[in-house]
C-alpha positions as CSV (number, residue, x, y, z in Angstrom):
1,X,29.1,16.6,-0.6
2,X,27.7,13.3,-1.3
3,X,29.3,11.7,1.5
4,X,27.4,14.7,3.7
5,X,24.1,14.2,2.1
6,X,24.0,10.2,2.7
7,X,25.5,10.4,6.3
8,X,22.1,11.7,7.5
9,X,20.6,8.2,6.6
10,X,23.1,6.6,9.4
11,X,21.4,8.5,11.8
12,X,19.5,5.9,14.8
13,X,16.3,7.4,14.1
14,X,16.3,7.1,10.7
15,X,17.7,3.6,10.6
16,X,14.6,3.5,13.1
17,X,11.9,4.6,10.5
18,X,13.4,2.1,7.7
19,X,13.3,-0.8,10.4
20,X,8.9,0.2,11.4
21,X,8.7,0.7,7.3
22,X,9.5,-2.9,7.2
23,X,7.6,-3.9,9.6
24,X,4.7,-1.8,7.7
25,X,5.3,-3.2,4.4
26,X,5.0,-7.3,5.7
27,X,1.4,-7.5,6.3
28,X,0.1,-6.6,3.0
29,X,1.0,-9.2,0.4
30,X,0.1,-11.8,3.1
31,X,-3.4,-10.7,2.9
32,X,-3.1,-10.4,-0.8
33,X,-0.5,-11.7,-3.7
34,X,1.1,-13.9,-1.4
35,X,-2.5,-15.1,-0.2
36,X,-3.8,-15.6,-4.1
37,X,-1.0,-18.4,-4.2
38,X,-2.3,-20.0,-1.5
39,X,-6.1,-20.0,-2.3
40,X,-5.0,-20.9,-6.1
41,X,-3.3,-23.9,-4.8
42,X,-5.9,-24.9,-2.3
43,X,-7.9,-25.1,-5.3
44,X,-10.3,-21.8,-4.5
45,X,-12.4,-20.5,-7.9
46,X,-10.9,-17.7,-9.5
47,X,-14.2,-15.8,-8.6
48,X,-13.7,-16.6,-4.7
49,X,-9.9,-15.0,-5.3
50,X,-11.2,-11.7,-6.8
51,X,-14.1,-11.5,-3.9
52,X,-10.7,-12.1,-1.3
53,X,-9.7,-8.4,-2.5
54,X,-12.5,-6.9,-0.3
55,X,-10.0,-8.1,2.9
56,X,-8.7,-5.2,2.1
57,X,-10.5,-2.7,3.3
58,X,-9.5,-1.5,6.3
59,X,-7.0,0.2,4.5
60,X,-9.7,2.2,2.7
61,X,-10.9,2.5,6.3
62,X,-8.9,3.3,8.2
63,X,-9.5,7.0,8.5
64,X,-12.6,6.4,10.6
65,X,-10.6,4.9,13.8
66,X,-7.3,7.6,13.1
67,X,-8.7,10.4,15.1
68,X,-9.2,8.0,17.9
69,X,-5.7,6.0,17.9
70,X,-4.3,10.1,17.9
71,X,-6.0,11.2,21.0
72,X,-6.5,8.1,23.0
73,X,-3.6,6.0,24.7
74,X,-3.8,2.5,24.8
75,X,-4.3,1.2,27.8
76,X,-1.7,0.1,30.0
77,X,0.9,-0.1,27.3
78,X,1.0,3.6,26.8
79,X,1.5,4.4,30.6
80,X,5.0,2.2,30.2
81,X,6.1,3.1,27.0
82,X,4.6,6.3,26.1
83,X,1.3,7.0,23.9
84,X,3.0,6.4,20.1
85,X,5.0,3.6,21.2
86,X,2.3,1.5,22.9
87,X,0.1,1.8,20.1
88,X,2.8,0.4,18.3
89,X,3.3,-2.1,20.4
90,X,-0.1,-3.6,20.7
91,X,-0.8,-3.3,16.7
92,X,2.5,-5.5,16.5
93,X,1.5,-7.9,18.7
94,X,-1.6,-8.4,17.4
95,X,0.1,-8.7,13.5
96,X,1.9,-11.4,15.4
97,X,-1.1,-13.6,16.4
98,X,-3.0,-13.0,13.8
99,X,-0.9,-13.6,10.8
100,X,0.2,-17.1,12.9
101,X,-3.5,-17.3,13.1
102,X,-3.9,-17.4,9.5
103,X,-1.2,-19.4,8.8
104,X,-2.8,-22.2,10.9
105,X,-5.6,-22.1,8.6
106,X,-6.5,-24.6,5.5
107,X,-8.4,-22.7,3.0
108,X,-9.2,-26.1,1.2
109,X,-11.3,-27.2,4.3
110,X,-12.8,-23.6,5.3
111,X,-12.2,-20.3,3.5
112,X,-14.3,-18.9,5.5
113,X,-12.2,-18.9,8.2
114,X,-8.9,-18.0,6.5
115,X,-10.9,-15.3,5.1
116,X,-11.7,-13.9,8.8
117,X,-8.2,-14.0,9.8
118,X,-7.1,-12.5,6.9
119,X,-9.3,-9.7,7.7
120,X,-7.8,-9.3,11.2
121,X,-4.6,-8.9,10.0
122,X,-5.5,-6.1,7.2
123,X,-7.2,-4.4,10.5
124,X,-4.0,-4.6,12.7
125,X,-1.7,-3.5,9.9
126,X,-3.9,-0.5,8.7
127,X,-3.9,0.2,12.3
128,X,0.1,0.2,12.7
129,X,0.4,1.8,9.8
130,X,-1.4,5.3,11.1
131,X,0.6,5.2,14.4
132,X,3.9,4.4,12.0
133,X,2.8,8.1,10.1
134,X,2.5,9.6,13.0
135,X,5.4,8.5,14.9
136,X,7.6,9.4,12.0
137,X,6.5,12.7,11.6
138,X,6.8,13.3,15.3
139,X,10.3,11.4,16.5
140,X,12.0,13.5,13.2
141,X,13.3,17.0,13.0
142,X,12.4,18.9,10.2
143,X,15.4,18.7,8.3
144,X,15.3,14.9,8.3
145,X,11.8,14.9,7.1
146,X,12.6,13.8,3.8
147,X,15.3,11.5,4.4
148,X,12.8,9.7,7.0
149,X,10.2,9.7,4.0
150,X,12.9,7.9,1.7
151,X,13.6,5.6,4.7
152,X,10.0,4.6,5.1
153,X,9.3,3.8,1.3
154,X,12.7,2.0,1.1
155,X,11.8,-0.1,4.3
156,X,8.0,-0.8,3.6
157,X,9.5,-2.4,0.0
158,X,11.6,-4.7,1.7
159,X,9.0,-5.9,3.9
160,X,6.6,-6.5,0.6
161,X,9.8,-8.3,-0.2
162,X,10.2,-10.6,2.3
163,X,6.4,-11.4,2.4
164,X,5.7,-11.6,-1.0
165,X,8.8,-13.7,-2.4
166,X,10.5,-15.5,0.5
167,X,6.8,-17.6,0.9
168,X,6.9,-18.4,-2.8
169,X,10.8,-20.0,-2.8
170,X,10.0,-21.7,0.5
171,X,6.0,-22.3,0.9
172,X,6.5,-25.9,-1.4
173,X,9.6,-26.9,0.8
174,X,7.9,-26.5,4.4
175,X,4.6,-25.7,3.4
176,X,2.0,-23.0,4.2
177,X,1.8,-23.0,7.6
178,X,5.3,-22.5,8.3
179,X,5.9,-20.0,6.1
180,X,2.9,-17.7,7.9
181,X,4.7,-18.6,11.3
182,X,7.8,-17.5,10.2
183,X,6.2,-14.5,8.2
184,X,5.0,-13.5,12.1
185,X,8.1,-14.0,13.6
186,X,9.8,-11.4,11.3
187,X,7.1,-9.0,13.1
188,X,9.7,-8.7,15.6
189,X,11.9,-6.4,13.5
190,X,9.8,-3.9,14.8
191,X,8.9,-5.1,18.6
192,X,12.6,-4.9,18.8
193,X,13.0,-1.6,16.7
194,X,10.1,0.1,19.2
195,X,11.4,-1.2,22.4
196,X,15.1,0.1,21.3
197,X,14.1,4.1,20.1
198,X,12.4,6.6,22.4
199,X,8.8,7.9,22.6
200,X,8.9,11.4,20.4
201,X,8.5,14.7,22.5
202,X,5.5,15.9,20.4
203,X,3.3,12.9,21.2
204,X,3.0,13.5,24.7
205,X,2.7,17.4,24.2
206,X,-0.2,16.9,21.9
207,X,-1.7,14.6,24.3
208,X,-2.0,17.7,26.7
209,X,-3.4,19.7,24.0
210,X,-6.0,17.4,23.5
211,X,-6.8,16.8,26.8
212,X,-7.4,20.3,27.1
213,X,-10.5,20.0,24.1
214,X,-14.3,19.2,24.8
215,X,-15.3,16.4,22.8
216,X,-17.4,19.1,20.4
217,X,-14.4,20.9,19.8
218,X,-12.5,17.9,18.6
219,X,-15.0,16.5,16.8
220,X,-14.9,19.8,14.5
221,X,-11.4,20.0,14.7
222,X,-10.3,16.5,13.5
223,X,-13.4,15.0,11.7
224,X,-15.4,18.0,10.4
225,X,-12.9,20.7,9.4
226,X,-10.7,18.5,7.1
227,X,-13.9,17.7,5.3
228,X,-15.2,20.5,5.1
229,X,-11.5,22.5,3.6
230,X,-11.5,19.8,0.9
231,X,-14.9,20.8,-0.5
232,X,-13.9,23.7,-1.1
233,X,-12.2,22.9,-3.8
234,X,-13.2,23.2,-7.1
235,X,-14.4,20.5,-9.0
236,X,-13.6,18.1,-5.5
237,X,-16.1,15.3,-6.7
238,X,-14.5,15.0,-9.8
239,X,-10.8,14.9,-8.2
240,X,-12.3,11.9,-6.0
241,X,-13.5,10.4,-9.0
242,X,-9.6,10.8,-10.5
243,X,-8.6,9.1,-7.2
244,X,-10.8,6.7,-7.7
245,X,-9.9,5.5,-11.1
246,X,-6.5,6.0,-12.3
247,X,-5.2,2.8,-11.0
248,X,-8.0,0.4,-10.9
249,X,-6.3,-1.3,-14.2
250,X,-3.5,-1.9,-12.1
251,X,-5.9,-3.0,-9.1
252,X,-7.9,-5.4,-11.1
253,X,-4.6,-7.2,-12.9
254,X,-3.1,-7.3,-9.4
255,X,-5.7,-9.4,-8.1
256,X,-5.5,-12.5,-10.7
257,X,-1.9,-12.3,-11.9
258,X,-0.7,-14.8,-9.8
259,X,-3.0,-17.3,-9.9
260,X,-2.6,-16.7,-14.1
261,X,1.0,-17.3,-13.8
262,X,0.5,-20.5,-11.7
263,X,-2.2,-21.8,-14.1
264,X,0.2,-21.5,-17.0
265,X,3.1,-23.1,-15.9
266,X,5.7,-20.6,-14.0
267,X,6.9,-22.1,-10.1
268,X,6.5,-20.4,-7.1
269,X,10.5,-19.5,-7.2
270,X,10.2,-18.4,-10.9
271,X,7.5,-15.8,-9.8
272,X,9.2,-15.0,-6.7
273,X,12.4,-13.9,-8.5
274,X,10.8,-11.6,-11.4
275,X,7.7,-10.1,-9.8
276,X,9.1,-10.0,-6.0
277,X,12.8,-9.2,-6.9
278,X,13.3,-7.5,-10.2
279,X,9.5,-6.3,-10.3
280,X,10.4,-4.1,-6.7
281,X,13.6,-3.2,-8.2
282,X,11.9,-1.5,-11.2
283,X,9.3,-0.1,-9.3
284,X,11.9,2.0,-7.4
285,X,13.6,3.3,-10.8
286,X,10.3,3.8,-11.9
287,X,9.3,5.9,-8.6
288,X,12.6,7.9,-9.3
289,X,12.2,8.3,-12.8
290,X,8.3,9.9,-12.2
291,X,9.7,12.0,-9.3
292,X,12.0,13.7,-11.6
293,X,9.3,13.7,-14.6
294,X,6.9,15.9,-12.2
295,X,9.5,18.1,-11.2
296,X,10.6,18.8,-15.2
297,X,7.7,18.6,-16.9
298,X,4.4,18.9,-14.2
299,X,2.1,16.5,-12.6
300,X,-0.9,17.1,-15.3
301,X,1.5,15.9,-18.3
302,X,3.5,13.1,-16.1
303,X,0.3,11.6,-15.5
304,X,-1.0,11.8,-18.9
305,X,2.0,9.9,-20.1
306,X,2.3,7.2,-17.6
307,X,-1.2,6.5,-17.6
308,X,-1.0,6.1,-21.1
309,X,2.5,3.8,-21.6
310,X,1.4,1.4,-18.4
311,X,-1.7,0.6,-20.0
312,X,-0.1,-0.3,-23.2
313,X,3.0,-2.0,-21.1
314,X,-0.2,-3.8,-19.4
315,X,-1.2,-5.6,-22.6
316,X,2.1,-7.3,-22.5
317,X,0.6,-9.6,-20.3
318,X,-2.1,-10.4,-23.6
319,X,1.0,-12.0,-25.3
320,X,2.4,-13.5,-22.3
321,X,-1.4,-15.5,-22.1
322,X,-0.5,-17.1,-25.6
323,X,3.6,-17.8,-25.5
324,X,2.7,-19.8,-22.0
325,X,5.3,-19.4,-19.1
326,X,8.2,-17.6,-20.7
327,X,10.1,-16.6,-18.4
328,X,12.2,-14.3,-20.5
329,X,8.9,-12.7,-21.7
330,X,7.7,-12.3,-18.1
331,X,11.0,-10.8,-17.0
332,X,10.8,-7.7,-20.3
333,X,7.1,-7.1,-19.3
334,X,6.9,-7.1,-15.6
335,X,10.0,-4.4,-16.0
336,X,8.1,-2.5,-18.2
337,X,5.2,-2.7,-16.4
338,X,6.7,-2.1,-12.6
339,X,8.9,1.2,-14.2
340,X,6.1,2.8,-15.7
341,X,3.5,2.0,-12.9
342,X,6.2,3.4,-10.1
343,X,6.3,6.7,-12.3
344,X,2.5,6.8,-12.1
345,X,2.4,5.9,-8.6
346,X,5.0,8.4,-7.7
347,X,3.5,11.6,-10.2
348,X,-0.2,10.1,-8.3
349,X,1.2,10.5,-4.4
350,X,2.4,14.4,-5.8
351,X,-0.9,15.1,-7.1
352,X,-2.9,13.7,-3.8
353,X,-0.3,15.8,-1.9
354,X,-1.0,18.9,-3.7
355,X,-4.7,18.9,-2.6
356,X,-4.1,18.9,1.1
357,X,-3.9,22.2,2.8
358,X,-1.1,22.9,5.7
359,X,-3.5,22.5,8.1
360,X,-4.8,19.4,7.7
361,X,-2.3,17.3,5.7
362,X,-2.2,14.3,7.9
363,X,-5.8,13.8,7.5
364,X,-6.6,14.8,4.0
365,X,-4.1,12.7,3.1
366,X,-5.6,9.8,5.2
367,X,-8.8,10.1,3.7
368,X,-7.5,10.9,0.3
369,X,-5.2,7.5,0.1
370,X,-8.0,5.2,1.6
371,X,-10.0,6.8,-1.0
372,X,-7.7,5.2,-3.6
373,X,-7.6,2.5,-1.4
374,X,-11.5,2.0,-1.8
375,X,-11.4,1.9,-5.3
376,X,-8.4,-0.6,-5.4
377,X,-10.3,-3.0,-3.1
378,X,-14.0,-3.3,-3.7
379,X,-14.2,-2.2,-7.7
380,X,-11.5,-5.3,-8.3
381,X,-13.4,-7.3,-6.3
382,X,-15.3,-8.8,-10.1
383,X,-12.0,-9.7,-11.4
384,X,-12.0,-13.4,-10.6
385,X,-15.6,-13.5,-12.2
386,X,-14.2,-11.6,-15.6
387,X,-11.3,-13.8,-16.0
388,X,-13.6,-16.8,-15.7
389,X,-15.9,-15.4,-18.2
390,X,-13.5,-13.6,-20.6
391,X,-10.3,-16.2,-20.5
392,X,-6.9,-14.8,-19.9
393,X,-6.4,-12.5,-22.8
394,X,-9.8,-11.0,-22.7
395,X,-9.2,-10.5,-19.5
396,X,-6.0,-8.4,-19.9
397,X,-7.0,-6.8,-22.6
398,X,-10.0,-5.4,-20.6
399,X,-8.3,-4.7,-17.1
400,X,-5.6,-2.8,-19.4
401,X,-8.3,-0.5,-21.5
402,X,-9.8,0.1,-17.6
403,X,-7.1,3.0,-17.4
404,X,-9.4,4.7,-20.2
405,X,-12.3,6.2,-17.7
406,X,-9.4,7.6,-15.0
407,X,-7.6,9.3,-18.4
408,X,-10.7,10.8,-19.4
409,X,-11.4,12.4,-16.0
410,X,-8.0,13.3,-16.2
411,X,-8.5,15.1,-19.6
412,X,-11.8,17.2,-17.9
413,X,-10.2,18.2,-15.2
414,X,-6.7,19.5,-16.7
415,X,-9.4,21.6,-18.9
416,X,-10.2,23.1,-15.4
417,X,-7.7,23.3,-13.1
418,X,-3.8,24.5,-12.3
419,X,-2.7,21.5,-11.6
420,X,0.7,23.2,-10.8
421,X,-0.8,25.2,-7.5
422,X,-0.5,24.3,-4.2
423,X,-3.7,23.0,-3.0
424,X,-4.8,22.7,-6.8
C-alpha cells in the first residue's frame, strides 16, 4: 500500500512540478535573508536593511498583472513552446539576468542600485511564480493534485535552501559576486525542466475560451467577480485584517535576524547550517504537525495555539541577545521556533483556503496571499529603525508581543464565525 501511494511521486510530471518548485523557491532569499548578509557586511545601517523589505512587493502584487499573464501569450516564445511554457520561459530568463545583474553590484559603493536590481528580480520571480500555479494545476490530473501540491512545497524549500545557505558557506571563499552568478546559473534547473515536459492541454483550450470574451466581459469575469464574491462574506474586513496580522511578528524578526546573528559573533557557515538546514527541516515537521492539528482539532483552535507557543518560542531569541553566539542555544530555539511557525503557517494556508469559493479559487487565493504578502513586506519595513532604537532584546521582545493584535482579531472573529465551513 505504501509502496502504491509513493510511486505516484515517480511520475515525470510530478518529478516536473518539484524541479519548477525549485526553481520558484531560489529567488526569494536572494532578495531577502541572503541579501541582509550582504548589505550587513557591506556595512549598510540596520534602518537601510529593514527599508530593503519593501523589494518585496511584487509578491504582494502580483495579482494586478495575473489576469494578464492568463489570457495573453508572450510573444514569440508562446508561438514555439506553447502559452504556459513561454511564459515560463521568459520569467526564467529574465531571473537569470537579473539575479547576475545583482550580483555584479557593490552595495558599499551604491545601494541604490543593488536595490533596483533586487527589485527586478522580486518582479520576475512573482511573475514565474503565477505561471508555475497555473501550469501545475493545468499539466496535472485530478488525482495527482495533491501529490503535485506536496511536490511543489517540497521543491520550492530546496530552492530557499540552496539560495539561502549555499551563499553563506561559500560567499567568504569566492565572494559575492560569484556566489549571485552561480545562484543564476542554478535557474537552469528549470529552463531545462520546461524545455523537457509538454505544454498542458487546458492552457491552450482556455486560450480559445478567452479569445472568445469581449474585453468587458473579462474584466467582470476575472477582476470584478472575485471581488465582489469575497465581500460577501461576513465580517470580510476583519478577515483581511486577520491576514494581515497574524504573522507580522514573524515578518518583522525575519528581516533583522541575520544581521543580529552576524553582529554577535556566529559565521556565515554557522548560520547557514542551523537556520538554512535544520531551521527548513523543522519547518517541514512543523507544516506536518499543523496539517494534522487542523484536521484533529479545527483551524480556529490550531491557530490559537500556534499563535500563541511561536510567540513565546520567539522570545528565545531575547536570551540568545544576552548568552552571545551560542550555537547550541541557536540550534534549541530556531527548532522551536521553525516547528511551531510551520504549524501556524500550515493551519494559516487552510484557513486562507477556506475562504475561497469554487469558482474563483485561483484568484481569491492570489489576492488573499499577496494580502499576507503586503503586510509581511511594508509593515516590517520599521524594523531596522526599532532595533536601532530599542537594542537587540527590546527588539525581540517587541516583534514577539507583535503576534498579540493578530490573536486578538483572531479572538473577535471566532466569536462570529464557523470557522469549520467551507467558505467560512
Amino acid at each position: 500500500m505504501l509502496k502504491k501511494i509513493l510511486s505516484v511521486y515517480s511520475q515525470p510530471r510530478i518529478l516536473a512540478i518539484l524541479c519548477l518548485g525549485f526553481s520558484s523557491g531560489l529567488p526569494l532569499a536572494l532578495t531577502a535573508s541572503t541579501l541582509s548578509v550582504w548589505l550587513t557586511g557591506a556595512g549598510v545601517s540596520k534602518s537601510a536593511i529593514g527599508l530593503f523589505a519593501s523589494i518585496s512587493t511584487p509578491y504582494a502584487l502580483k495579482f494586478l498583472w495575473s489576469p494578464l499573464m492568463d489570457a495573453v501569450p508572450f510573444p514569440y516564445l508562446s508561438k514555439i513552446f506553447g502559452r504556459r511554457r513561454g511564459w515560463l520561459l521568459a520569467t526564467q530568463g529574465a531571473l537569470v539576468a537579473t539575479i547576475f545583474m545583482l550580483g555584479m553590484a557593490d552595495p558599499s559603493v551604491n545601494p541604490w542600485l543593488t536595490a533596483f536590481f533586487a527589485l527586478l528580480v522580486a518582479v520576475c520571480s512573482a511573475s514565474q511564480d503565477i505561471v508555475i500555479d497555473a501550469y501545475r494545476v493545468e499539466l496535472l490530473p485530478a488525482e495527482q493534485q495533491g501529490a503535485g501540491a506536496a511536490a511543489i512545497v517540497l521543491g520550492y524549500r530546496f530552492g530557499m535552501i540552496a539560495s539561502s545557505a549555499l551563499p553563506l558557506f561559500i560567499y567568504e571563499t569566492v565572494g559575492w559576486h560569484a556566489t549571485y552568478t552561480l545562484m543564476a546559473a542554478l535557474m537552469t534547473v528549470g529552463i531545462i525542466t520546461v524545455l523537457s515536459s509538454a505544454e498542458p492541454e487546458a492552457s491552450e483550450d482556455r486560450e480559445l475560451a478567452v479569445s472568445d470574451m469581449s474585453v468587458g466581459d473579462w474584466l467582470r469575469h476575472h477582476v470584478v467577480a472575485p471581488f465582489a464574491d469575497f465581500m460577501t462574506r461576513p465580517h470580510w474586513l476583519a478577515l483581511l485584517l486577520f491576514i494581515l496580522l497574524y504573522k507580522l511578528g514573524d515578518a518583522f524578526m525575519g528581516v533583522m535576524t541575520n544581521p543580529f546573528l552576524i553582529g554577535i559573533g556566529f559565521t556565515g557557515p554557522q548560520i547557514a547550517t542551523v537556520l538554512k538546514v535544520y531551521g527548513v527541516i523543522a519547518t517541514i515537521i512543523g507544516s506536518i504537525a499543523g496539517g494534522s492539528l487542523v484536521f484533529r482539532i479545527g483551524i480556529s483552535r490550531t491557530l490559537w495555539l500556534c499563535g500563541l507557543v511561536h510567540m513565546f518560542t520567539n522570545l528565545m531569541f531575547v536570551v540568545q541577545a544576552r548568552l552571545g553566539a551560542d550555537v547550541h542555544f541557536l540550534t534549541l530555539s530556531i527548532t522551536l521556533e521553525n516547528i511551531s511557525g510551520g504549524m501556524g503557517t500550515a493551519a494559516f494556508v487552510a484557513f486562507m483556503s477556506r475562504l475561497t469559493h469554487v469558482r474563483f479559487t485561483a484568484t481569491q487565493y492570489a489576492l488573499l496571499s499577496s494580502f499576507a504578502a503586503f503586510g509581511r513586506t511594508w509593515l516590517s519595513m520599521p524594523s531596522g529603525w526599532v532595533a536601532e532604537t530599542l537594542g537587540w532584546e527590546g527588539f525581540f521582545t517587541f516583534a514577539s508581543f507583535l503576534a498579540v493584535p493578530g490573536l486578538l482579531t483572531l479572538w473577535w472573529l471566532s466569536k462570529r464565525m464557523d470557522w469549520e465551513k467551507p467558505h467560512l
